[in-house]
N, C-alpha and C positions, 0 to 999 in steps of 0.2 A: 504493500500500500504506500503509494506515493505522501509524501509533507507535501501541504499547501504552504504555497508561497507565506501567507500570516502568518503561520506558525514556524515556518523558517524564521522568521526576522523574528517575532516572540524570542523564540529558543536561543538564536543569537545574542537579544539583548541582555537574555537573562545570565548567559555566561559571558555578557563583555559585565554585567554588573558584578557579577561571581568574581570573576576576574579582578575588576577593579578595587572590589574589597580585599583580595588579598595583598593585591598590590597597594595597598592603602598600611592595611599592616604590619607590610615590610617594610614600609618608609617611615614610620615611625626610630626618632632616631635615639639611638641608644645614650645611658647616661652611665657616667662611669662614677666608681664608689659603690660605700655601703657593704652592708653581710646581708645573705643567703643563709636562714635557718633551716637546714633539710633535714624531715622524717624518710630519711630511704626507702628503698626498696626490705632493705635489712635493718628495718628501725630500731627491730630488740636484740640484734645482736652487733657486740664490740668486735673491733678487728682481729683478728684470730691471729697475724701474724704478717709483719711487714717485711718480712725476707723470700726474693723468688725460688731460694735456694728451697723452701719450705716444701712446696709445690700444693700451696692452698687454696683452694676454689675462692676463696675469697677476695684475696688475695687484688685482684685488679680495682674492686669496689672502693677500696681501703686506697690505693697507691697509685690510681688510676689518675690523681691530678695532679703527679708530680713525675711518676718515670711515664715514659714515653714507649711508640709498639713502632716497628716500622709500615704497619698499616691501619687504619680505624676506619669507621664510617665517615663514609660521605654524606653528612649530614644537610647538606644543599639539594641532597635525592627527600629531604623528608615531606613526608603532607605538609607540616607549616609553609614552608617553602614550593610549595606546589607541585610535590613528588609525589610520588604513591607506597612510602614506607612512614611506619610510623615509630620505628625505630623502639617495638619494644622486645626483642627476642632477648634472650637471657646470653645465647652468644650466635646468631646466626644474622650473617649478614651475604643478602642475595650480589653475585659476583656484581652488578652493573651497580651497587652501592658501597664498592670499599676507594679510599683512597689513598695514596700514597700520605703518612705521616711522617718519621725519619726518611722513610725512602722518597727518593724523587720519584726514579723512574726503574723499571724492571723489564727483562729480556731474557725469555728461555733459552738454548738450545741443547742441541744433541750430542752425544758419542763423545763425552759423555753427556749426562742427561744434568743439566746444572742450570741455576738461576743467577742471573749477575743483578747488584742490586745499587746504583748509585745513589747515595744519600746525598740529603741538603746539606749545603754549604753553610755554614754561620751560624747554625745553633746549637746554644749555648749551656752547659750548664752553670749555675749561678755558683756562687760564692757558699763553703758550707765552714763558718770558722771549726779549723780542729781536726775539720776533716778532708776538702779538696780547694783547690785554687778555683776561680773562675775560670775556663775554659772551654775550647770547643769539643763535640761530640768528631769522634772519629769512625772508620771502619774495624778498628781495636776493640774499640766500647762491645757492637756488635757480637765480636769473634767470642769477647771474654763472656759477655754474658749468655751467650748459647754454650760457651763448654759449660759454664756452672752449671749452668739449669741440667745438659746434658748429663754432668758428672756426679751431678747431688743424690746421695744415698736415697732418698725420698721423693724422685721420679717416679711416676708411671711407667712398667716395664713395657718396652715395647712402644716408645713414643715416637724414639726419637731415630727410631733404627732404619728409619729408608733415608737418613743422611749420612752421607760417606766422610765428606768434611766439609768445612765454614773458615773460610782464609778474605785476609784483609787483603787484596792486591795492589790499591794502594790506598791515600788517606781515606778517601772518599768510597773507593770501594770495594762490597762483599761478594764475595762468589759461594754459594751454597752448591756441591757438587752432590748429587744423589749416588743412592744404588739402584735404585725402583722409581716409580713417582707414588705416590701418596696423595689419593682424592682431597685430605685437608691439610693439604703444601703448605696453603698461604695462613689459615687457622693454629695450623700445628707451633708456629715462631712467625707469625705475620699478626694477627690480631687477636689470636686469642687465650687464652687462662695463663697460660706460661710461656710469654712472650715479650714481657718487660726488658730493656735497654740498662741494666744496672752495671756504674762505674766501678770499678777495681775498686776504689777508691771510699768507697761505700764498704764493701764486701771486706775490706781489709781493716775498715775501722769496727766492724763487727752491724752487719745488714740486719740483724735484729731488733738493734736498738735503735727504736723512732725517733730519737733524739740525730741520727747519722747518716738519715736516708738523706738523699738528694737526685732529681731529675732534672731532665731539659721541659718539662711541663711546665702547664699555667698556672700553677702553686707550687707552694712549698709548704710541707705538713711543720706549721711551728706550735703543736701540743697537742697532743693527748694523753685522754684520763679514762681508763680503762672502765670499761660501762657506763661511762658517761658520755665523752667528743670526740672526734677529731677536730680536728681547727686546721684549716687549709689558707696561708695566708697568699695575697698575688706573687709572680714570678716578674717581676721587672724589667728584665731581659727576656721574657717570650717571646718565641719568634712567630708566631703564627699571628693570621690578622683572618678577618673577615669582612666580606663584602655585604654592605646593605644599600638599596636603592641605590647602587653607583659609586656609593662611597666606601672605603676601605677604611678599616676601625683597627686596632692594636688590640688584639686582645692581651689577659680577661678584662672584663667590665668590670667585674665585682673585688673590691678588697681583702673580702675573706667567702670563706664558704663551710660552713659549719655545720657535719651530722651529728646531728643527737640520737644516743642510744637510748631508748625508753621502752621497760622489757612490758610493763604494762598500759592494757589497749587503751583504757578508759582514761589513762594518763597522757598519752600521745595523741588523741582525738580530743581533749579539755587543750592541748600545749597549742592545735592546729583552730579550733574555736577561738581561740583568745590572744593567737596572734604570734605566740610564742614561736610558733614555726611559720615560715613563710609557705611551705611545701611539704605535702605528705602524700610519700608515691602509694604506699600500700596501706586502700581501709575496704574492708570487710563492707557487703552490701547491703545489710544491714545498716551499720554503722552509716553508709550513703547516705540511705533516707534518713536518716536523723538530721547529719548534716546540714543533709537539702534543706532540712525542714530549719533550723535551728539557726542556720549560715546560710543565708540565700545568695550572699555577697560570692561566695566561691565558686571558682571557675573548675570543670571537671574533664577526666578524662575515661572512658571505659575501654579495659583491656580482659582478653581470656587469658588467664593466666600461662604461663609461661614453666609452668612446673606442672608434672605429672603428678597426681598422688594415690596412694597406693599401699597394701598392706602385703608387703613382701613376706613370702610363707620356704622358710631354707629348703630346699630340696635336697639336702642330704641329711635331713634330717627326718625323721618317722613322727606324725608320720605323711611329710608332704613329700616322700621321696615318691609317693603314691600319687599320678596324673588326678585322680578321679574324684580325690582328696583335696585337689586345690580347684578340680572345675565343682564339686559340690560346692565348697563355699563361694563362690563367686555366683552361682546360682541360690543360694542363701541370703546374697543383699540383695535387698531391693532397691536400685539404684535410681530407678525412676523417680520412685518418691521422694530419695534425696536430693534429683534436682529440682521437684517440684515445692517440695516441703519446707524443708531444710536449707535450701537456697533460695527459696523463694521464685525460680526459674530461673537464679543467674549463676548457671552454669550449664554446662555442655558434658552432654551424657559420655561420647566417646572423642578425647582430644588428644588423647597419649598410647601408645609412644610417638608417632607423629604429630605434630601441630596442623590446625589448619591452615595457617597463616603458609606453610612448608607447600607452595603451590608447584603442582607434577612428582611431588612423594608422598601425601595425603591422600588418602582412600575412606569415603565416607563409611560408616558402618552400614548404611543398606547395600553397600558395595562389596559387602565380605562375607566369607562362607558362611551357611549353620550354624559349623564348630565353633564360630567366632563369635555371630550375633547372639546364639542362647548363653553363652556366660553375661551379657546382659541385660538378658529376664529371667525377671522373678522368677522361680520354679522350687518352691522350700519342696516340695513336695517328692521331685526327680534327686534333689540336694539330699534331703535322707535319704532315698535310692542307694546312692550311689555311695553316702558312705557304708551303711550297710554292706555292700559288693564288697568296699576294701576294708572290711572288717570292725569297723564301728558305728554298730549300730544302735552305739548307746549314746553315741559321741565320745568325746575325749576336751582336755585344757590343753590351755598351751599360755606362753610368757607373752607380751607384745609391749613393744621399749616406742616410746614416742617424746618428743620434744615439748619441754612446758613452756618452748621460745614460740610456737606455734597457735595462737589463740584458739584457731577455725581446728584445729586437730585435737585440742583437747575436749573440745565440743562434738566433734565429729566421731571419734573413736568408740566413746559410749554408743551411739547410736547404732554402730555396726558391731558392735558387741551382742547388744538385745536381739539384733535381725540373727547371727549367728547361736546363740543359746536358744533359740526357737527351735532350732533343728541339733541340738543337746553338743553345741561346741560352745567352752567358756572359755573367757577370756581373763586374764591376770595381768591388768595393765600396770605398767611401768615408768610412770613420768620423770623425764633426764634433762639436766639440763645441756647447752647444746653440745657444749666442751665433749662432755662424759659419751651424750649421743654418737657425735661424727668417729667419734675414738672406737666404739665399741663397732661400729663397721669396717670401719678402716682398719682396722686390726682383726676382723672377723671372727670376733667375737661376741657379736649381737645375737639377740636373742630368736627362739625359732620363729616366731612375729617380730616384725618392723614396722612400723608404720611409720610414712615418711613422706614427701613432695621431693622430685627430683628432677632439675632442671631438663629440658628436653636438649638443649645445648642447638645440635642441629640436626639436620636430616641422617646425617650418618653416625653421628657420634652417641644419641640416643639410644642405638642399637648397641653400638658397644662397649659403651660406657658401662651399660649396665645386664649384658647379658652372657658378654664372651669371658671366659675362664677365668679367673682369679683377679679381675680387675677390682681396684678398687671399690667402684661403687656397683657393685652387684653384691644387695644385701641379702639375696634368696641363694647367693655362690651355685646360680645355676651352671652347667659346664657339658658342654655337647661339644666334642672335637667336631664332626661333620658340621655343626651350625658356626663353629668359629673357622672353619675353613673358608665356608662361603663368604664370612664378614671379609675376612680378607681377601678375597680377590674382586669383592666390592670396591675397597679399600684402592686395588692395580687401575680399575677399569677407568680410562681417561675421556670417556664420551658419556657426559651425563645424562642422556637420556637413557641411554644401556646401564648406567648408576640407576637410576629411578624407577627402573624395573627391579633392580635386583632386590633395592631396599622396599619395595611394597611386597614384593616375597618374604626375607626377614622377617618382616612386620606382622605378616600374616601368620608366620612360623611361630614366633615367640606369642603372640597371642593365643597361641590354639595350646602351647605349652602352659601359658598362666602359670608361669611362676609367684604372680602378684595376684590380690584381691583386686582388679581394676575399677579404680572410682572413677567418678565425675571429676571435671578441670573446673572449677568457680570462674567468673569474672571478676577483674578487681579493680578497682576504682583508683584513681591519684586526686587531687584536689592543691588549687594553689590560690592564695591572694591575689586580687588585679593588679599588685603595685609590681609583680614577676611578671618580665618583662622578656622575648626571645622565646619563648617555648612552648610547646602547645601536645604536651605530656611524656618526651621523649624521655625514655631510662635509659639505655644503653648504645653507647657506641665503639662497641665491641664486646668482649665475653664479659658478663657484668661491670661494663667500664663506664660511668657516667661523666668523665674530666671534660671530654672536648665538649658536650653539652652544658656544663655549667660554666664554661671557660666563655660559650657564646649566651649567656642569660645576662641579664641587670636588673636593678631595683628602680622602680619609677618612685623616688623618696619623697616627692611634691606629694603624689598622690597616697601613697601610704600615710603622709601627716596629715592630709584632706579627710580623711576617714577614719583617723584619730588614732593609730595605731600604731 
């Protein structure tokens, strides 16, 4: 059916006015000064550890405003900017949104298979008394801080092994020579979890102590108080700028940029009401409407969460070593009415281990076998069946460890305890706080219940983060040689479309295994002041790194005094 001519020009005006208003937006011109109160992503927990040598997921969240990656997002692809990302993955960034950060510019070639990488010229790291001169970033910096990370007792086995060597050829630049290639080349030491730029110079004063860190970033961490702040103060000599309406700005805007740890909800949603925060990325949808109601003034954003959650059942242990035993209980919750009830509808019944957002790896659930869609209904009824078949048909207990950093999980876990003693399995929960939690996995010694949220990270990593043999965060330590075989030659295959089949295989594999209770993904809300200024709800750019986005934010301080606060 043909548009009439009216409504061509309607449609036009209506996106030259769409148009105009963002372009309106963006010319608004930025004001430098002031502090940034930020309730993170991670608002109840403290920084776990400011050395890359550590190899701590958190790790970029904490240190992300001051060491530097040699790739981040391209933050100019985001919606605000009139892109079509919205920059909230936990660590996935689609290839036509990464951009050169240390690095300028990059060139593959073959025989051998290696990456040449020439950095920018002129930046800096600042002044750290006690610990480094002012100076420039070299191709050294580079070398040294991939052997550490490479050489650190406390690596991921197996990360780093399709690199042959990393040589500085000369100031400027790096040659990464491979053995293999590696589908997450540029994630693996390009932007993602363990891919921080840390000076000798740091590492030799002792990289633990946050009083020593130092980057070529837009801050510099000058205090923190364990469960309470960081405090990120500006970088003076930053070299990065940004373009608005034409004009180029020095970044950061902001003076300081300050996370508060606040382990309680009712304490960080009273801090974000009254002012004390400028910004709080993570509120419970509940807690929304309250807001809404409460705070009409705040501006919002809605995201699906970005973490899987899930009650991971160990498979070598009895007795989930039994398939029929982990597909009964997952036919045991009723998951529907968790998203309808208990979320109120704001969540999404099937979003892990893929994301939606993950567009050409994503498989809706009316897209997937039987095997797959009945672990997501209700059926207590086939759930006793089936344990009965593997020998209890009385039911049995079991231990389940969960985090008291967790509001929604400690709410949440009850509920599916009750659905699971209906069909005579109890539960013996465990609240940890999160130190003791992440330990007792990482050390795999957690209990034969987990329950837990675990980043999806990205289309591939999700698979094997947490399902191929002895990895770290495989708290069910599922382990199928055959199934880690195919991860890896997922892992070889350089034509993502031929990736994108293999991982919706995968996908479909480990779901029909169910090593996990699979829940629902929630939505989560962010919320910020009008007087924040540049942003329009982005959390990350790169593996939980929010620097380069709060490096482009500022405070409107006229209008924040206007409205009394």
């Amino acid at each position: 059916m043909k548009m009439k001519r009216w409504a061509k020009g309607l449609l036009a005006g209506a996106m030259g006015l769409a148009l105009a208003g963002t372009a309106q937006a963006q010319a608004e011109k930025p004001q430098y000064g002031g502090t940034l109160e930020v309730g993170t992503v991670y608002v109840t927990l403290s920084a776990l550890s400011f050395d890359p040598a550590d190899w701590n997921w958190k790790l970029n969240h904490d240190t992300g405003q001051f060491y530097e990656q040699l790739f981040a997002a391209d933050l100019s692809k985001s919606k605000r900017n009139g892109g079509k990302y919205p920059f909230y993955a936990d660590a996935w960034l689609p290839s036509d949104a990464i951009r050169g950060e240390l690095a300028e510019k990059w060139v593959w070639s073959d025989n051998p298979l290696r990456l040449t990488i020439d950095l920018r010229k002129g930046v800096m790291f600042p002044e750290k008394p006690g610990v480094m001169k002012e100076r420039e970033l070299t191709a050294e910096d580079v070398v040294f801080a991939f052997n550490r990370l490479a050489n650190s007792p406390k690596k991921i086995a197996g990360y780093f092994d399709h690199v042959e060597k990393v040589e500085a050829t000369d100031k400027y630049t790096v040659v990464f020579t491979f053995k293999y290639f590696n589908a997450e080349w540029d994630y693996r030491f390009g932007w993602g979890y363990y891919s921080t730029i840390t000076p000798k110079e740091v590492a030799d004063a002792g990289a633990t102590n946050w009083k020593n860190v130092n980057g070529t970033g837009p801050f510099m961490l000058s205090d923190f108080v364990q469960g309470s702040s960081n405090t990120y103060s500006k970088n003076p000599i930053y070299w990065d700028k940004e373009k608005i309406d034409g004009v180029e700005y020095k970044l950061p805007f902001l003076d300081k940029v300050v996370y508060r740890t606040i382990k309680d909800e009712a304490t960080y949603l009273t801090a974000l009401r009254t002012a004390k925060l400028d910004l709080l990325e993570n509120i419970r949808w509940s807690a929304a409407d309250d807001l809404k109601k409460s705070t009409p003034q705040l501006k919002w954003s809605r995201w699906l969460g970005m973490s899987g959650q899930f009650l991971a059942m160990r498979v070598d242990t009895k007795p989930f070593d039994d398939i029929r035993v982990r597909r009964a209980l997952n036919m045991a919750v009723n998951k529907q009415e968790i998203v309808k009830a208990y979320y109120g509808g704001n969540a999404e019944l099937f979003a892990y281990p893929q994301h939606p957002d993950y567009l050409g790896y994503y498989e809706p659930l009316e897209a997937m076998p039987e095997s797959v869609r009945e672990l997501y209904t209700f059926n207590p009824d086939k759930a006793k069946k089936l344990l009965a078949e593997a020998g209890y048909p009385k039911g049995f207990s079991f231990k389940v460890q969960v985090c008291s950093c967790n509001p929604d999980h400690m709410d949440l876990l009850p509920l599916v305890a009750a659905y699971l003693e209906a069909v005579g399995v109890k539960l013996e929960i465990q609240p940890m706080e999160y130190a003791a939690f992440l330990s007792a996995m990482t050390t795999k010694t957690n209990a034969p219940g987990y329950f837990m949220n675990n980043g999806h990270t990205n289309p591939t990593t999700t698979i094997r983060k947490s399902f191929v043999t002895k990895e770290v965060w495989n708290p069910s330590q599922y382990s199928d040689p055959e199934f880690d075989k195919k991860v890896a030659e997922m892992y070889l295959e350089r034509d993502e479309a031929k990736r994108q089949v293999m991982i919706k295989a995968l996908t479909r594999e480990i779901l029909e295994k169910t090593p996990y209770i699979w829940l629902p993904t929630p939505y989560i809300y962010t919320a910020w002041w009008p007087w924040v200024k540049g942003y329009n709800g982005e959390l990350r750019a790169g593996a939980v790194r929010p620097g380069p986005i709060y490096a482009r934010m500022w405070v409107d301080q006229e209008l924040k005094k206007k409205m009394g606060k």
